[in-house]
MIVEXTOR-957979 format. One record per residue: residue in three letters; x, y, z of N, C-alpha, C in turn. Coordinates in steps of 0.02 Angstrom, whole numbers, plus 50000, padded with zeros to 5 digits. Example, Ala and Ser with C-alpha at 12.3 -4.5 7.8 and 13.67 -1.06 7.14 Angstrom:
2
ALA506604971650390506154977550390506604983550390;SER506424988850354506844994750357506455000250394;
***
This chain:
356
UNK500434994150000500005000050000500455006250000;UNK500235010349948500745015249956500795020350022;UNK501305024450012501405027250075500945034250066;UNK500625039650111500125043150099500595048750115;UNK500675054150056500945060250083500945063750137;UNK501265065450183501345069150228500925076450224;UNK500555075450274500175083450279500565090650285;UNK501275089250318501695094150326501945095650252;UNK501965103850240502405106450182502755106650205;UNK503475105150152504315109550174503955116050146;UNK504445119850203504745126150167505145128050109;UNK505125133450060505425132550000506195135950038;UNK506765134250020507375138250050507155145550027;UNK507435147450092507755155950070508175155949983;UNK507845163749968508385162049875509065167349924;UNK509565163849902510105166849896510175176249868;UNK510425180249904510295187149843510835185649801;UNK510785185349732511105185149683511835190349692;UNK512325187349685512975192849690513105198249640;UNK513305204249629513165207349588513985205049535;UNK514265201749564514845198149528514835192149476;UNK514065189449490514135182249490514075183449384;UNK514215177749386514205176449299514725181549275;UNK514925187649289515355191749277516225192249304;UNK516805191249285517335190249285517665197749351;UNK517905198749404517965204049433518355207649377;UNK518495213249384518795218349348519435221949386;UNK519915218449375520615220049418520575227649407;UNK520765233449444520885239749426521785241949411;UNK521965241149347522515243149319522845250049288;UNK523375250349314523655258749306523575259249201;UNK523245262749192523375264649111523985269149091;UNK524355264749040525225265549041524725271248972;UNK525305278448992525225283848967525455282648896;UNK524825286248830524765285848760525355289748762;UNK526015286948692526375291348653526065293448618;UNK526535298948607526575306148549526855304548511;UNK527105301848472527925303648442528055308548405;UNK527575314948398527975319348357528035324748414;UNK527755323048506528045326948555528525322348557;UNK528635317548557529295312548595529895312148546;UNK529735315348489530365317048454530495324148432;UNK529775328748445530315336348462530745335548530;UNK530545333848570530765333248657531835330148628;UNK531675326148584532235323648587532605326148520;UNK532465329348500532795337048444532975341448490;UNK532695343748548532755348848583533415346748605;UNK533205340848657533795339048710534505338748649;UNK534495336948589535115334148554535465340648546;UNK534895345748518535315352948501535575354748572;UNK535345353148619535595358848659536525354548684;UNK536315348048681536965343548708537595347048652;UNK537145349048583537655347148553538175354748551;UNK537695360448550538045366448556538495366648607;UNK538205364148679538735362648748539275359448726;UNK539225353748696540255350948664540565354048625;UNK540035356148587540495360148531540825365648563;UNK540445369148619540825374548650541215372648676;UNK541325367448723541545365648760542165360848741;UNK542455360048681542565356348655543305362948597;UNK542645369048601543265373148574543625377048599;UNK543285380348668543685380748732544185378048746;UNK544225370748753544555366048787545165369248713;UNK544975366248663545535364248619546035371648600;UNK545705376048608545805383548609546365385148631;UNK546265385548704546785387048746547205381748754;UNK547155375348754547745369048744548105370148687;UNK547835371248638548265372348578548875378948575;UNK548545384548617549015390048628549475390548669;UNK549135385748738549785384848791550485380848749;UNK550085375548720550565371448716550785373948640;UNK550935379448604550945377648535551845378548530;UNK552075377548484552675375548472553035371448443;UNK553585368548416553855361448399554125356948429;UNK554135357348491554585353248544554425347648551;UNK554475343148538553905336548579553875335048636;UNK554225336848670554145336148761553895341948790;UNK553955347448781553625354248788552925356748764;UNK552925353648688552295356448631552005350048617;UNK552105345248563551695341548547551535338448595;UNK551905334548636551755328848694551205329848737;UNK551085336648758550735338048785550115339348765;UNK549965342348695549405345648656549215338048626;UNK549425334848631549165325248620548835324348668;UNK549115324948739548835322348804548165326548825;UNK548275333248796547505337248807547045336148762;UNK547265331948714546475330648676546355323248698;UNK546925319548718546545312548747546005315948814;UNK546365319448860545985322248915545335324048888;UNK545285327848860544485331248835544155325248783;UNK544425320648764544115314448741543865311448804;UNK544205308948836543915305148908543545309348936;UNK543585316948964543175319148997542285322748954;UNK542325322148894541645321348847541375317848884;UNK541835308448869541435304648857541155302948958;UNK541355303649007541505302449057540615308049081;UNK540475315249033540145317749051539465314849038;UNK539465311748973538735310848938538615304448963;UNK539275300048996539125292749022538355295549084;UNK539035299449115538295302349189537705305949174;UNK537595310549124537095311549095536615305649073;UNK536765301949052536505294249011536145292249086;UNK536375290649123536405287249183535645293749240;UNK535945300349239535575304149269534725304449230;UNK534785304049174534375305049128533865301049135;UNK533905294849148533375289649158533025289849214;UNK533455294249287533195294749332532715301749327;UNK532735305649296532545311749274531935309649239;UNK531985305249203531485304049147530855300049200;UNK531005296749235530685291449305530055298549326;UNK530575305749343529935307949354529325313549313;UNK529795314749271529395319149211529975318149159;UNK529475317849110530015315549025530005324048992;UNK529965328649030529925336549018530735339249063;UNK530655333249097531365336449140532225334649124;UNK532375329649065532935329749013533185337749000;UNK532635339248949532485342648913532485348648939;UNK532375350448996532205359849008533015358449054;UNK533175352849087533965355949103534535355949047;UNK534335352749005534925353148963534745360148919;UNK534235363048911534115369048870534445374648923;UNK534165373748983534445379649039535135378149057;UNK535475374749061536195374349049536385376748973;UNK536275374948931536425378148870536265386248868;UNK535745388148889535815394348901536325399248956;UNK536375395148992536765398049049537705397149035;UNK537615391848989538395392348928538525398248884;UNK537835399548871538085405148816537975412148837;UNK537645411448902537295418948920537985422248983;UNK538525415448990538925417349062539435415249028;UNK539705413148978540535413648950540565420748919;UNK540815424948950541195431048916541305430348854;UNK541175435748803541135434248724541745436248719;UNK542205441648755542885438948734543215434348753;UNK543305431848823543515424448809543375419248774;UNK542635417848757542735414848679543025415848645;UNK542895421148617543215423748535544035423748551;UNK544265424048606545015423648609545125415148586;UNK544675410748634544725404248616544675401248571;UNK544065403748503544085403048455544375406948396;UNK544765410148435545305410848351545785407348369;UNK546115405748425546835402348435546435394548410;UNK545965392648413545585387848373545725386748302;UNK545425394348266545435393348186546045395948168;UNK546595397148212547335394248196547605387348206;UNK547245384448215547605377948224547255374848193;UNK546825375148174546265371048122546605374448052;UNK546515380548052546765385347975547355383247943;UNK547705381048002548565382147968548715388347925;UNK549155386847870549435391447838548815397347811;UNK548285395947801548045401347765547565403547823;UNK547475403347862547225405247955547765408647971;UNK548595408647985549115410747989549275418247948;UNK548985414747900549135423447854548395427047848;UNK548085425547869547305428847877547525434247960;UNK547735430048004547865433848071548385438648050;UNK548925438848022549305441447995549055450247976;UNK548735447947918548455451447883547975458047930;UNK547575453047963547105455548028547395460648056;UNK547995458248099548425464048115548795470348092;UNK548645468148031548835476048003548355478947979;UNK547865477347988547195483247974547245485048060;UNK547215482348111547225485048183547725488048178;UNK548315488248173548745493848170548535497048141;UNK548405497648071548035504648041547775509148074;UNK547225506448106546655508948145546915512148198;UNK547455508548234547815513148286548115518648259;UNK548495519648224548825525848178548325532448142;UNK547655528748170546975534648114547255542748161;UNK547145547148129546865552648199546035552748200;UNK545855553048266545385551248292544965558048285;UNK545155566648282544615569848265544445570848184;UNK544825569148147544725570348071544015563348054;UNK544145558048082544005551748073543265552048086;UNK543065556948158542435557348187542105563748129;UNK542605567648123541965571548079541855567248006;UNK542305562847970542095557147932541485555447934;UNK541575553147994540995547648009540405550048010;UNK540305556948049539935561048031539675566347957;UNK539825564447922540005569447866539465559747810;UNK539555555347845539465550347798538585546647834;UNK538615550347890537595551447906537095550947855;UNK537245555347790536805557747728536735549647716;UNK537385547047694537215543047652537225536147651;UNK536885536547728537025528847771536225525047725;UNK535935527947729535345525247707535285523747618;UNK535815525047580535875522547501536225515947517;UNK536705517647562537585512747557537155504447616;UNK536885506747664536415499647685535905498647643;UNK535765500047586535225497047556535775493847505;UNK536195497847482536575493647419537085487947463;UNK537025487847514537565481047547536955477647558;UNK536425477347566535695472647551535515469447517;UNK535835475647451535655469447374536245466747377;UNK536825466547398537265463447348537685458347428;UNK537065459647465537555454447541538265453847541;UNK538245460647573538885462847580538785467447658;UNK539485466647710539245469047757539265480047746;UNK538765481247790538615489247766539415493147784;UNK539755490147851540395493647887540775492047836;UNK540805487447801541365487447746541215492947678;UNK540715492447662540535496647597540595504547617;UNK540445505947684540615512047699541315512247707;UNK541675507647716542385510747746542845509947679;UNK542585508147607542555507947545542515515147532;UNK542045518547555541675525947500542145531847562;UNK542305527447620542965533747647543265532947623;UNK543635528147609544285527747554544255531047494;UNK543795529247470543785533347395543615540647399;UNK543095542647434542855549847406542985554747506;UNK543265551047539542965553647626542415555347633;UNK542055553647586541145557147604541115563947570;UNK541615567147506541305571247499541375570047412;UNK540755567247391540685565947324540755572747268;UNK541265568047232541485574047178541845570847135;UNK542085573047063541965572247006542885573846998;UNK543255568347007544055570147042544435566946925;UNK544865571246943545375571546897545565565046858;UNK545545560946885545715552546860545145552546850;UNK544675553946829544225551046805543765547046843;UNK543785548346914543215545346981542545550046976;UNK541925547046977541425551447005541065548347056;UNK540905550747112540445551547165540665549247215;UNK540435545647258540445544047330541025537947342;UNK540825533347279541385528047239541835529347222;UNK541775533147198542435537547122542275530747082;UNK541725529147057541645524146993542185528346920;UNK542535523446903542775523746845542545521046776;UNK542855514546764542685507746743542285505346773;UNK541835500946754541475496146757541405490046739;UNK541405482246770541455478146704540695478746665;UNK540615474746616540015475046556539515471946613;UNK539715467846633539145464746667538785466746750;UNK539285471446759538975476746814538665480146788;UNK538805485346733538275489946693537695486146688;UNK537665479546655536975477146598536505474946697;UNK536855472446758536365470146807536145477446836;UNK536575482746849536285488946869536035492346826;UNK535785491346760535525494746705534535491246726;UNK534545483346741533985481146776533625484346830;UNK534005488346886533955491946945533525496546944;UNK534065500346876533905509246869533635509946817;UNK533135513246812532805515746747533435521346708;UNK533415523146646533855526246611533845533946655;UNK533365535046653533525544146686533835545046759;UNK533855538146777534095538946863534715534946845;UNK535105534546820535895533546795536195536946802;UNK536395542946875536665547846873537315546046951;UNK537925547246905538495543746940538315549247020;UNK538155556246995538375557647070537625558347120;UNK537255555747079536705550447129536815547847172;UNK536975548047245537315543947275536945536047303;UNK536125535147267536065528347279536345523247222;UNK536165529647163536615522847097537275524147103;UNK537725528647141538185527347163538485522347186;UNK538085521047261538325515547302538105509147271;UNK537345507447238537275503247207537645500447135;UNK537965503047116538515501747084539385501847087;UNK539465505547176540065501647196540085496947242;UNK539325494147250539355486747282539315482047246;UNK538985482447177538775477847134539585475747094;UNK540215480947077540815481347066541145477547116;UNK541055479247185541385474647214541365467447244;UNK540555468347246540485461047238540675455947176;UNK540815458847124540785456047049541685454847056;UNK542035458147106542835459047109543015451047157;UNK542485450847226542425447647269542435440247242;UNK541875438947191541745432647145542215429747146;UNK542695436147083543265433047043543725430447069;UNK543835433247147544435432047179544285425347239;UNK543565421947216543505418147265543155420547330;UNK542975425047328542805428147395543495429647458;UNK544135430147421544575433847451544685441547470;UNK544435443147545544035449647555544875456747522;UNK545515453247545545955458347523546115458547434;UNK545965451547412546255453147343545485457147310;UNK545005453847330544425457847308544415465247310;UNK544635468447358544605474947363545255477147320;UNK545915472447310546385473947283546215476247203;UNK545865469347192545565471047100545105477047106;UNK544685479547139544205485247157544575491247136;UNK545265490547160545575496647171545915496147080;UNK546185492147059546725491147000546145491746939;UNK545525490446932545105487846902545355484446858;UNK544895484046786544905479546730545465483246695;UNK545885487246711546335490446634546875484746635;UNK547125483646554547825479046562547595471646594;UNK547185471346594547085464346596546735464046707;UNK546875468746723546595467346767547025463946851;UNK546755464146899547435458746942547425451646926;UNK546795449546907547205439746882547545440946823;UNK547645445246805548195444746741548995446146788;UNK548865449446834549515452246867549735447246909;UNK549275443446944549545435646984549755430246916;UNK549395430346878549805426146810550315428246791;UNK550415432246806551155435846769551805434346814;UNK551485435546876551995433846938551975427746973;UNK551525422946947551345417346967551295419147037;UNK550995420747094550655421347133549815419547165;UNK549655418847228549175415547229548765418347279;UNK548905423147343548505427347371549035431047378;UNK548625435347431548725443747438549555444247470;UNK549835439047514550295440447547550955441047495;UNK550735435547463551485435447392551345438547362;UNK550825442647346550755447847289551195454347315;UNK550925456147363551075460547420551845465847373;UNK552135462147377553075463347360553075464847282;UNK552575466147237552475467447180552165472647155;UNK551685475147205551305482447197551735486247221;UNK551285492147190551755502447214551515501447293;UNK551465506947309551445505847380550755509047407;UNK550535514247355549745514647371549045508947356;UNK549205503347305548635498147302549055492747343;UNK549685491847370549795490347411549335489547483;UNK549205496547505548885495847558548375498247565;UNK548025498047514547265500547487546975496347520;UNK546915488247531546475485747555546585487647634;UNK547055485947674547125485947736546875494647779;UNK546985499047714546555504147722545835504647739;UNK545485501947686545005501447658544495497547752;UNK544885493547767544455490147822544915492147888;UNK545215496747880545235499347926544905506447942;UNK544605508547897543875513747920543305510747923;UNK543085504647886542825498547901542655499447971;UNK543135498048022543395493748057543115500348099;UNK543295504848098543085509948134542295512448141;UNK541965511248102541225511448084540965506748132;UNK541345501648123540885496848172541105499348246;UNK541675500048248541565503348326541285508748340;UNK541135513748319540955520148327539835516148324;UNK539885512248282539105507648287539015505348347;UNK539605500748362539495497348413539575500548496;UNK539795503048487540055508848554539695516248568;UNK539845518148489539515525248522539915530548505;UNK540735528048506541125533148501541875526648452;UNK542235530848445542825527148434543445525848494;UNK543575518548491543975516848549544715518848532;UNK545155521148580545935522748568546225514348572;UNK546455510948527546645505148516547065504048580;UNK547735506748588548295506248635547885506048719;UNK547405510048709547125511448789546885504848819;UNK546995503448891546545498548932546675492148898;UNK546135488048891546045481848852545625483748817;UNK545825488548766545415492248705545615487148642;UNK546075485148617546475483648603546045476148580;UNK545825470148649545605463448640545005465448623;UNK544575471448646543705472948636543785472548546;UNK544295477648533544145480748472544095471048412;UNK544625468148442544715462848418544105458148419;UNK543765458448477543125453448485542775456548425;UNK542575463648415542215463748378542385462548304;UNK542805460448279543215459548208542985464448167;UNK543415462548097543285466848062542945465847998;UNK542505470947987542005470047956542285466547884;UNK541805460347846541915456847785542495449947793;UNK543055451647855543245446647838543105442747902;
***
């Protein structure tokens, strides 16, 4: 007989509350590794390269600068031996710098990838804004003598006798020059514009020739230039310039625009040799001209020529940039410096001389 259900119900269980996890995988919470740029992550690293690289190079011509001058000479235990051992030194100590840089850099980068980059720019600035521009420039010419050799050698040479010049000027004739050549600052910088040429040189050109007071001289010079001759092909490019009725020599803009366009056309021929350039300027095209006169004497710049000229195109050029030379100081200063005075002498030098 079967068995008779029980009058008692079970209870149905309690339902569980559903987890709000369940069927769903948890969701670990993970740091999101920061999106590249790469055209920020490779200016950032253009930046940092220029700035490393101007720091060696300075640092690098400094060093070699003054090693090269202490030690210069022929001795090998005195001169070379030593000027060997200072470029191994500044080889090891480069590489000894950028090792720790390399090394600092990663820790730098750990906390901002902005912070490479703004110290090596602010050290680069603080290189160029706190080395004295004449102790550079002292460092880098005893530099581009030792790099130059022989034709660096006769360039300094040369250098120095336009600074002597300049010391020998008299200093009140020179200032009312300078003054007297006010009018015609504004023809003579526009014609060193067209023909990129510096303006202190083209002026210290039109002292030489005319002192600033344009006129219509016996040899056959007119104006501010004393244009004579011309070659054909200075006429036919300044004939483009000037319309026919403004072709007037003592014009003093087709003046100057045609003794820059002459001397740049002199400059060409000679290679861009700033003394023989001004040398042919002065000799012009008659007789064949000065490369006919270095062919003749087989010669090859200004120093061997030197011993073959009269004695006024002789020192026509060293003239010529040594009122140059004076323009820019009287620009740069305010007044003109007495060469011999103080350390007048290294200033005048920092600022070189104009063209070359």
């Amino acid at each position: 007989m079967p068995l008779q259900q029980s009058s008692v119900k079970r209870r149905p269980a309690p339902k569980r509350p559903k987890s709000s996890s369940s069927g769903k995988r948890k969701k670990t919470s993970r740091k999101k590794k920061p999106q590249k740029n790469l055209l920020r992550d490779f200016s950032l690293f253009c930046l940092e390269g220029l700035g490393l690289t101007i720091m060696v190079i300075a640092f690098i011509i400094l060093l070699l600068g003054y090693v090269s001058n202490r030690f210069s000479g022929t001795d090998f235990i005195h001169s070379l031996l030593p000027f060997a051992g200072g470029i191994f030194a500044i080889v090891v100590l480069v590489s000894i710098l950028l090792s720790v840089w390399k090394r600092v850099r990663r820790w730098l980068q750990g906390r901002s990838q902005y912070l490479p980059v703004s110290i090596v720019l602010g050290l680069t600035l603080m290189v160029c804004g706190f080395i004295p521009h004449q102790y550079f420039t002292r460092a880098f010419g005893y530099y581009r003598t030792l790099v130059g050799g022989k034709e660096e050698a006769g360039r300094v040479v040369l250098a120095h006798q336009v600074y002597a010049a300049y010391r020998r000027l008299d200093t009140a004739p020179l200032e009312k020059m300078i003054a007297r050549a006010e009018p015609f600052s504004t023809a003579i910088d526009a014609a060193a514009a067209a023909y990129e040429l510096d303006p202190d040189l083209l002026k210290g050109l039109a002292a030489t020739e005319s002192s600033y007071l344009p006129r219509k001289s016996a040899d056959g010079g007119h104006g501010l230039f004393q244009i004579t001759r011309v070659p054909t092909s200075v006429t036919e490019e300044i004939s483009k310039r000037f319309p026919t009725k403004s072709r007037d020599l003592s014009e003093p803009r087709y003046n100057a625009f045609l003794g820059a366009a002459t001397l740049r056309y002199y400059l060409a021929e000679m290679n861009d040799d700033l003394f023989l350039g001004l040398l042919a300027y002065n000799i012009g095209p008659a007789n064949g001209g000065l490369r006919f006169i270095m062919q003749k004497y087989g010669v090859t710049d200004f120093t061997t020529i030197q011993p073959y000229l009269l004695q006024l195109p002789r020192h026509y050029p060293t003239r010529v940039l040594s009122y140059a030379l004076a323009f820019r100081i009287y620009r740069k200063e305010g007044r003109l410096l007495p060469y011999a005075e103080g350390k007048n002498a290294l200033s005048i030098q920092a600022l070189g001389i104009p063209g070359l």
